[in-house]
DOMAR-116129 format. One record per residue (C-alpha): z, x, y. Coordinates in steps of 0.2 Angstrom, whole numbers, plus 5000, padded with zeros to 4 digits. Example, Ala and Ser with C-alpha at 12.3 -4.5 7.8 and 13.67 -1.06 7.14 Angstrom:
<site w="5039" u="5062" v="4978"/>
<site w="5036" u="5068" v="4995"/>
This chain:
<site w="4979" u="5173" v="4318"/>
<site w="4963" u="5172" v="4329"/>
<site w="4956" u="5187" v="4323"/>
<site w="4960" u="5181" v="4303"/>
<site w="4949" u="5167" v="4304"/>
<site w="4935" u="5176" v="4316"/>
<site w="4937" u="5187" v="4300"/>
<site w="4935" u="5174" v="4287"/>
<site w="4920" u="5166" v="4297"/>
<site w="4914" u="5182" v="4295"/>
<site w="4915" u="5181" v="4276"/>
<site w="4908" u="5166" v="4274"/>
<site w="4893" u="5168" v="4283"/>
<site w="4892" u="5185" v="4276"/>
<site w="4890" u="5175" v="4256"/>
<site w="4882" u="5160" v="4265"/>
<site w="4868" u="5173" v="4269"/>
<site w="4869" u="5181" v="4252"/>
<site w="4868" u="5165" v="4242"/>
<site w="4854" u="5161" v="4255"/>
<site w="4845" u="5178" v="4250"/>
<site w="4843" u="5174" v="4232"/>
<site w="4840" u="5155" v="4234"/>
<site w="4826" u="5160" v="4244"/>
<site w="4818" u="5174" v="4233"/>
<site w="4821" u="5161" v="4218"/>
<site w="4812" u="5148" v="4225"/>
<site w="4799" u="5161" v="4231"/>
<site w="4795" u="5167" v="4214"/>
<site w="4793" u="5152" v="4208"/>
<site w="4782" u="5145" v="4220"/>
<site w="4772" u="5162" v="4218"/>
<site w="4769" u="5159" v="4198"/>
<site w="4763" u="5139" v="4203"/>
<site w="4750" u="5146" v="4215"/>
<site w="4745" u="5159" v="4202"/>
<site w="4744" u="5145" v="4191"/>
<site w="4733" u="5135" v="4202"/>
<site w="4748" u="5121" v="4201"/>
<site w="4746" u="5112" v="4216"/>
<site w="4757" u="5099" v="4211"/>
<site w="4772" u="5111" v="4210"/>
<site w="4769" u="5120" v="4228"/>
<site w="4771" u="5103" v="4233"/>
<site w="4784" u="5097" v="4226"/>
<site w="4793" u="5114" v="4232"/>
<site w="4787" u="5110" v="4252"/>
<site w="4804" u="5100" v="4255"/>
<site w="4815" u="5112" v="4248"/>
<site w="4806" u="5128" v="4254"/>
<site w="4807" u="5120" v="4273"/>
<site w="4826" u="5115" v="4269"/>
<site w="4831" u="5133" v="4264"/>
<site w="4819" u="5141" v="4278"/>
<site w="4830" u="5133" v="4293"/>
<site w="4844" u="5139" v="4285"/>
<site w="4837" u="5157" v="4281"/>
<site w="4833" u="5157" v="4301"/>
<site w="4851" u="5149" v="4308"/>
<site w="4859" u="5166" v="4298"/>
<site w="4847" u="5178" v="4304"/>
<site w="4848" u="5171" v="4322"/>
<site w="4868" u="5171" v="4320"/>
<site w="4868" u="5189" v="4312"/>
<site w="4856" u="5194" v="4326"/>
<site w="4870" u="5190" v="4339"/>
<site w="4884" u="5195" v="4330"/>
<site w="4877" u="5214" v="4322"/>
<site w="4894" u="5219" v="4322"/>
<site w="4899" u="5207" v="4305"/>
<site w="4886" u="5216" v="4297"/>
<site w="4893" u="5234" v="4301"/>
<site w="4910" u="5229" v="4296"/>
<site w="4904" u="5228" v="4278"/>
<site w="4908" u="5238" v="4265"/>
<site w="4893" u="5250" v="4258"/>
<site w="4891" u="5242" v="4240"/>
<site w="4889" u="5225" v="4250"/>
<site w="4878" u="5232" v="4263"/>
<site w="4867" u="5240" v="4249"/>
<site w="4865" u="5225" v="4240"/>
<site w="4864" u="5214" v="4256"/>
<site w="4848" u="5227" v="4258"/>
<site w="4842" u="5227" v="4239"/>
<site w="4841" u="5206" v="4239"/>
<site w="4832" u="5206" v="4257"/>
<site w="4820" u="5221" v="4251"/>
<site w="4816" u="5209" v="4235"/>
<site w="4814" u="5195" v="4248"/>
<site w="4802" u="5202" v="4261"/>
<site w="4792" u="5208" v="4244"/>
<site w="4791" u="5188" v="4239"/>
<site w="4788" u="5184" v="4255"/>
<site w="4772" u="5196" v="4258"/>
<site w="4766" u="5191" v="4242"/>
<site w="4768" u="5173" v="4245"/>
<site w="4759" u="5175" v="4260"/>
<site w="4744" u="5183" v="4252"/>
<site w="4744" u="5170" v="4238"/>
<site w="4744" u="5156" v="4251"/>
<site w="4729" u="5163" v="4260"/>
<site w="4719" u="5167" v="4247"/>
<site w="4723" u="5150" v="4239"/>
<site w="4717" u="5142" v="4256"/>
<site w="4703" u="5153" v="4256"/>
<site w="4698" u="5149" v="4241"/>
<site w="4699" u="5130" v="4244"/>
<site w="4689" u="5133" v="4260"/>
<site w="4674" u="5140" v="4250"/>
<site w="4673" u="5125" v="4236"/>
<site w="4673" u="5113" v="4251"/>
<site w="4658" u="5124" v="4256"/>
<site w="4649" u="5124" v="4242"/>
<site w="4653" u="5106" v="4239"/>
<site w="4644" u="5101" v="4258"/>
<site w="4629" u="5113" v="4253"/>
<site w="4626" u="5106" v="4239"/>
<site w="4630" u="5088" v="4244"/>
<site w="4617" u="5095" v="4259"/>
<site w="4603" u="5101" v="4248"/>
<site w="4604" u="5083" v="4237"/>
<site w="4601" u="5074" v="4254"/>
<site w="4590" u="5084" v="4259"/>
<site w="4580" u="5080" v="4244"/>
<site w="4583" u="5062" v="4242"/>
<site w="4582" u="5055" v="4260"/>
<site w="4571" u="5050" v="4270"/>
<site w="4566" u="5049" v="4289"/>
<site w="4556" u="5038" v="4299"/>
<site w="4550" u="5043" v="4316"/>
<site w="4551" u="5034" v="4333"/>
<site w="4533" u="5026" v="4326"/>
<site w="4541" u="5018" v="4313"/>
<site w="4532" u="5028" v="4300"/>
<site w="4537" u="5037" v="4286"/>
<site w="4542" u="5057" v="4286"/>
<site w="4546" u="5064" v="4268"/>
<site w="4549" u="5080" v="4277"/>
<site w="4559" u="5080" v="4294"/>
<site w="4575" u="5075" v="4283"/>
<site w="4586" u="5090" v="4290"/>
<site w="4594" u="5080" v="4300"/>
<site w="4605" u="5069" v="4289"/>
<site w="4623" u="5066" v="4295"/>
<site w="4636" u="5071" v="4282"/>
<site w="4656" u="5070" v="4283"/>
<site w="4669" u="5081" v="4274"/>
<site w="4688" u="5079" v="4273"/>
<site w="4693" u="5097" v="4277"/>
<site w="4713" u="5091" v="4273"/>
<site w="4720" u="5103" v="4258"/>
């Protein structure tokens, strides 16, 4: 009777982790098309559902990690598409992780070019008085400026 339901847990987890799989890798693609699409809006909407079904993603891997033997009790067409679906997913995922980073690098450069140029303008504009009091058109380097570096 014991070994019944051990068996059935088995299952369960087994689909949970399948349906997790695809979830994932759906979520994944779309995610992927908003940041080629420069949607930021979408991405974040998708942060809350993305961390939601990453915990999850991570509880059944940690489970599977201790229990490798519910794995090897599969049959080969489950165990090939248990393979095909986490192949597709570590595909998303790399990709993802390229998008991301270039998408942050990306953001990272415009902030840049935004502080020279705001630099440059204050440069130009401002002014500088020295400990004399008098005026110094030209030792204006100095000005202060402050940028938000929060994406």
């Amino acid at each position: 009777m014991e070994q019944a339901e051990q068996q059935t847990e088995m299952q369960k987890k087994i689909s949970d982790y399948q349906e997790i799989l695809l979830t994932f890798a759906e979520l994944l693609q779309e995610e992927n098309q908003a940041l080629r699409d420069y949607n930021v809006v979408r991405v974040s909407e998708m942060y809350e559902q993305k961390a939601q079904i990453v915990s999850v993603y991570r509880n059944l891997v940690a489970y599977f990690i201790k229990n490798q033997h519910a794995l090897a009790s599969m049959d080969d067409e489950a165990k090939a598409t248990l393979k095909q679906n986490s192949l597709k997913l570590d595909e998303l995922l790399r990709e993802n992780d390229l998008l991301l980073k270039t998408r942050m690098e990306t953001s990272k450069s415009v902030i840049g070019s935004i502080v020279n140029v705001a630099k440059m303008t204050s440069k130009s504009n401002s002014t500088s008085y020295g400990a004399q009091g008098q005026f110094n058109q030209t030792d204006n380097q100095h000005s202060a400026i402050a940028v938000n570096r929060t994406l």
